[in-house]
C-alpha positions as CSV (number, residue, x, y, z in Angstrom):
1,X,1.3,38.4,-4.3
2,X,4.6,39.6,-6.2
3,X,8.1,38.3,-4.4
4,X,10.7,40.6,-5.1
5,X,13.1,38.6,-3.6
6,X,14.5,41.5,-1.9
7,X,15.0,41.9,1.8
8,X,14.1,45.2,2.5
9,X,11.8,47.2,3.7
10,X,10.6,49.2,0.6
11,X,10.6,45.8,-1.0
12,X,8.3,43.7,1.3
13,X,6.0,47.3,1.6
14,X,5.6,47.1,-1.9
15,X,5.3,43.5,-1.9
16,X,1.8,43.9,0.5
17,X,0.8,47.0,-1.2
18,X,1.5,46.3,-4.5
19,X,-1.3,44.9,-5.8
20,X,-3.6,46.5,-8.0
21,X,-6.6,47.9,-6.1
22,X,-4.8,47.1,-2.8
23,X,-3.8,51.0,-2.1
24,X,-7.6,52.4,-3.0
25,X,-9.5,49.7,-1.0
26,X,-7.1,51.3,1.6
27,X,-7.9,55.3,0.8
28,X,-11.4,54.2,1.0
29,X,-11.1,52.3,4.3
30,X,-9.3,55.3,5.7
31,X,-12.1,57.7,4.2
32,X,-14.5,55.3,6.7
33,X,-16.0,52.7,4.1
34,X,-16.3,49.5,6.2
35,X,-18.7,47.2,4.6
36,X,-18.1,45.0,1.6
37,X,-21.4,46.4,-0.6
38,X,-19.9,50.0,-0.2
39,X,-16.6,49.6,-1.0
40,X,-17.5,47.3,-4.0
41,X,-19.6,50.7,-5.1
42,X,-16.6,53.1,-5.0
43,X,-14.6,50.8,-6.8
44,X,-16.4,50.1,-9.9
45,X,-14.4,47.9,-12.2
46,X,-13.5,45.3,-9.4
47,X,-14.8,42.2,-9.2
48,X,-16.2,41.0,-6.0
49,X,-13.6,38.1,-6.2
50,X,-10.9,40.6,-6.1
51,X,-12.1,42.6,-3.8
52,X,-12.7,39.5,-1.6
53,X,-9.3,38.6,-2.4
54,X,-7.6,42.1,-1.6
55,X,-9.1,42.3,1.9
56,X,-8.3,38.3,2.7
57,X,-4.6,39.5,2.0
58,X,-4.6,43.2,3.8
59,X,-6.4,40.7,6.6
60,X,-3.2,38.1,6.2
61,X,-0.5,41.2,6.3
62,X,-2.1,42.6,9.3
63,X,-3.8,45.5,8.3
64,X,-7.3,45.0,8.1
65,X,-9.2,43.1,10.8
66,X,-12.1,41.5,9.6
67,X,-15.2,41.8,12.5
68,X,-18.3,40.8,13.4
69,X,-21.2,42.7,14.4
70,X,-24.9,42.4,15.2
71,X,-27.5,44.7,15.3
72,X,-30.7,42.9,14.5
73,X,-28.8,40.7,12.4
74,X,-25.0,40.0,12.1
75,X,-23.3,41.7,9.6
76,X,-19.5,42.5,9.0
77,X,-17.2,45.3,9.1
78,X,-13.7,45.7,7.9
79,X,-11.5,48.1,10.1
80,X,-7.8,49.2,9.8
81,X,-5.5,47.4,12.2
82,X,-3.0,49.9,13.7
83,X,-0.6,49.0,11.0
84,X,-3.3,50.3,8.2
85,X,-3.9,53.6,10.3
86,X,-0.7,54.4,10.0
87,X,-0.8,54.0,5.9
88,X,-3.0,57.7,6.3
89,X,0.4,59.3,5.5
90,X,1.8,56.8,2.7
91,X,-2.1,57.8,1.2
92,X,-1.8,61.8,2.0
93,X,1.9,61.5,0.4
94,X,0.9,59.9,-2.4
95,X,-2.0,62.5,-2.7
96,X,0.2,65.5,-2.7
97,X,2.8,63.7,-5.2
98,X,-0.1,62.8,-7.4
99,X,-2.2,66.4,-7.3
100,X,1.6,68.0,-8.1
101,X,2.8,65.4,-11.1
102,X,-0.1,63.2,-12.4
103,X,-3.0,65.1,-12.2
104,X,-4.0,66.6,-15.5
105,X,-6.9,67.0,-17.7
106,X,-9.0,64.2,-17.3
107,X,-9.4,60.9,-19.8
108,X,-13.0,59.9,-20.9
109,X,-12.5,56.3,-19.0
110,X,-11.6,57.9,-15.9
111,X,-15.0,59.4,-15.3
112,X,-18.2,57.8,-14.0
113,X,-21.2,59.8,-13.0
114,X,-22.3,57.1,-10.6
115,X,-19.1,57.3,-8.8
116,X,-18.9,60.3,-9.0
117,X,-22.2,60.6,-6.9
118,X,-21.0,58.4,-4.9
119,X,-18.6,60.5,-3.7
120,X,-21.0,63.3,-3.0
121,X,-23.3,61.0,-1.2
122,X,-20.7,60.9,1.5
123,X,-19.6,64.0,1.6
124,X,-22.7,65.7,2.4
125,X,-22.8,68.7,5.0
126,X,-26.1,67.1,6.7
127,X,-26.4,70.2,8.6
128,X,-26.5,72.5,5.7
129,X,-30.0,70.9,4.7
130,X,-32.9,72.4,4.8
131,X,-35.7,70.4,6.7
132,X,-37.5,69.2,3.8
133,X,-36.2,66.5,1.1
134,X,-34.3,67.8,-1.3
135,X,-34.3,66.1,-4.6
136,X,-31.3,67.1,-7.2
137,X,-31.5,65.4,-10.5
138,X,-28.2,65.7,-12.5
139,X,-28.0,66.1,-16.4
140,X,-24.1,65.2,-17.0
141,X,-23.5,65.6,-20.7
142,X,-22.2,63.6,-22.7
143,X,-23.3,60.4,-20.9
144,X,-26.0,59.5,-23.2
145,X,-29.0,61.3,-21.6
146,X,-28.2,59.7,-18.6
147,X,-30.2,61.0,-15.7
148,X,-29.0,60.9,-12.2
149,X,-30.6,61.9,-8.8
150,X,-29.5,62.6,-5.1
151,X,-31.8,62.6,-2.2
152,X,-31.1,64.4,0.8
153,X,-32.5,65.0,3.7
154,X,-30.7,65.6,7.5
155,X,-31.4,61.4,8.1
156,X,-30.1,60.0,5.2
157,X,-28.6,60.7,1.5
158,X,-29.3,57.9,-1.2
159,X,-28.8,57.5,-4.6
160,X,-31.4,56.8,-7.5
161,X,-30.4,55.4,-11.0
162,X,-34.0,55.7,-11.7
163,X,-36.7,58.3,-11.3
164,X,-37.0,58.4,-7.5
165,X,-41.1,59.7,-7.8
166,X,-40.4,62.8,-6.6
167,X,-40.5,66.3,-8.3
168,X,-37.2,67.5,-8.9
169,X,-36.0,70.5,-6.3
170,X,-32.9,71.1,-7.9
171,X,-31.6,70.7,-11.5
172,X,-28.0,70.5,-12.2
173,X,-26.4,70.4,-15.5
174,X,-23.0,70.2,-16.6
175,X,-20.5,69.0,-18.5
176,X,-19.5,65.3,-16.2
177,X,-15.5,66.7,-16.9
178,X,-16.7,69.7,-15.6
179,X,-18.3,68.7,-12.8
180,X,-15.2,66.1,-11.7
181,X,-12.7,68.9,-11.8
182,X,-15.1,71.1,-9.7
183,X,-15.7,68.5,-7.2
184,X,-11.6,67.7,-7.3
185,X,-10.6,71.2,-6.8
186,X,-9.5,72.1,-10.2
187,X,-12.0,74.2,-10.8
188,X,-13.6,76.5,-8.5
189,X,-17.5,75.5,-8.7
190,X,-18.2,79.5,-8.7
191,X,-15.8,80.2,-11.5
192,X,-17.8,77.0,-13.2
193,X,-21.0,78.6,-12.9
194,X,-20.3,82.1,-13.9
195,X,-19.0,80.7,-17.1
196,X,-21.6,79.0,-18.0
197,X,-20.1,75.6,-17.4
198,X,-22.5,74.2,-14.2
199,X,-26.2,75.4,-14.8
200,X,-28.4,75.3,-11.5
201,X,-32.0,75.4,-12.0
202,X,-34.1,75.9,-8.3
203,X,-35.5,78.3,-6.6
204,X,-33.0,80.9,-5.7
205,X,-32.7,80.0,-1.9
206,X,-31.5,76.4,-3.1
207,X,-29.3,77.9,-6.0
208,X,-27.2,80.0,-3.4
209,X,-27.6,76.9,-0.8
210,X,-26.4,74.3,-2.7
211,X,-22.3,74.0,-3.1
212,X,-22.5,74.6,0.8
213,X,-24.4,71.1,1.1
214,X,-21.4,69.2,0.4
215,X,-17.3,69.2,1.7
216,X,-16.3,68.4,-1.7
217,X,-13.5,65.5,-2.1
218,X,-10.8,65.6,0.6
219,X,-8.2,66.3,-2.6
220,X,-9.1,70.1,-2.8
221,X,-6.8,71.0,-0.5
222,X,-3.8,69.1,-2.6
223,X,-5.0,70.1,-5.3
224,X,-5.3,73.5,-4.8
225,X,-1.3,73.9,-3.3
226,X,-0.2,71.8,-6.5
227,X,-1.9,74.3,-8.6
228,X,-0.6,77.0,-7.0
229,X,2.7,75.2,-7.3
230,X,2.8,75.1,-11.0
231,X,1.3,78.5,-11.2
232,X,4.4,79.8,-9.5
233,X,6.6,77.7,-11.2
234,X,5.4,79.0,-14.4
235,X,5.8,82.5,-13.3
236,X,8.9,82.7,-11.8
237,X,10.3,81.0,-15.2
238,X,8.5,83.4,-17.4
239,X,10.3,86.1,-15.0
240,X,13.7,84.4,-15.5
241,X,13.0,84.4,-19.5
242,X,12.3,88.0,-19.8
């Protein structure tokens, strides 16, 4: 951990929190990941040392509690203390300030269609299903042929990096920049598909049903009033210069 050598509070804050990783393993425990395996998975590019280290110090500062559980067999769970609950609005600040001044057009190492599924996988509208399985295979372009698939059904949502055996319900095809900035909010997945840029092949029950099966990312909502933001901004000084 860094010493600043600084008594104060933005100092020893920064000193905890510092860290790389440190702040997403947090957005994710917030967002209800509990389990080592799952938080490992939507943070590709950590190590499981690191991530074991990372949660032995938010354990040490107080903010993650480290627990427990059985249920046939004893597994554990990491929870926010009440010290990490209250780090939702440090997260949601750093959201708004991030959607309004660092969130441009995508790099090509900042996408990852498995993540990206990931994602999705958890922010499925369970309700929304229909009672059969549903199996969506995704065509992301530009990753190599690289086929992806979702399976959902009202008890559970899984992932296969494989064929899954099933026939495909739903085929969706897109650009994977495309497809991030839809499922980030900046770009409307209707506006996507009437140009052309998301293709959904199904029957047409599933092609209407399908961007109500998922919430999206909880960004949207940031993302949209930053854009809005800028698109005012731009206005108003095209209104000054004329």
């Amino acid at each position: 951990m860094l010493k600043y050598g600084q008594y104060c509070p933005v100092a020893k804050a920064a000193e905890i929190l510092g860290d790389r990783w440190t702040l997403l393993i947090v957005r994710d425990l917030l967002c209800g990941c509990c389990h080592f395996n799952d938080l490992e998975r939507g943070l590709p590019g950590i190590s499981r040392a690191l991530l074991a280290d990372r949660l032995r110090r938010l354990q040490q500062a107080g903010i993650v509690e480290k627990l427990k559980k059985k249920n046939g067999r004893y597994y554990t769970e990491y929870r926010l203390t009440q010290a990490g609950q209250q780090l939702q609005a440090v997260i949601e600040a750093l959201l708004v300030w991030g959607a309004r001044w660092g969130f441009s057009e995508p790099e090509p190492d900042d996408l990852d269609p498995v993540l990206l599924l990931w994602w999705m996988r958890g922010r499925v509208c369970v309700d929304q299903l229909p009672d059969q399985r549903v199996v969506v295979q995704f065509d992301f372009k530009g990753t190599g042929g690289k086929l992806l698939w979702l399976i959902l059904t009202k008890e559970d949502v899984s992932i296969c990096l494989t064929h899954p055996g099933f026939e495909t319900d739903v085929l969706v095809t897109a650009e994977l920049t495309i497809f991030y900035q839809v499922w980030l909010g900046r770009i409307r997945f209707s506006d996507a598909l009437k140009a052309g840029r998301i293709e959904i092949d199904a029957i047409p029950a599933f092609t209407r049903a399908f961007p109500g099966w998922f919430t999206y990312s909880p960004s949207v909502p940031a993302v949209h009033a930053a854009m809005a933001e800028i698109s005012a901004a731009f206005s108003a000084a095209a209104g000054d210069s004329s």
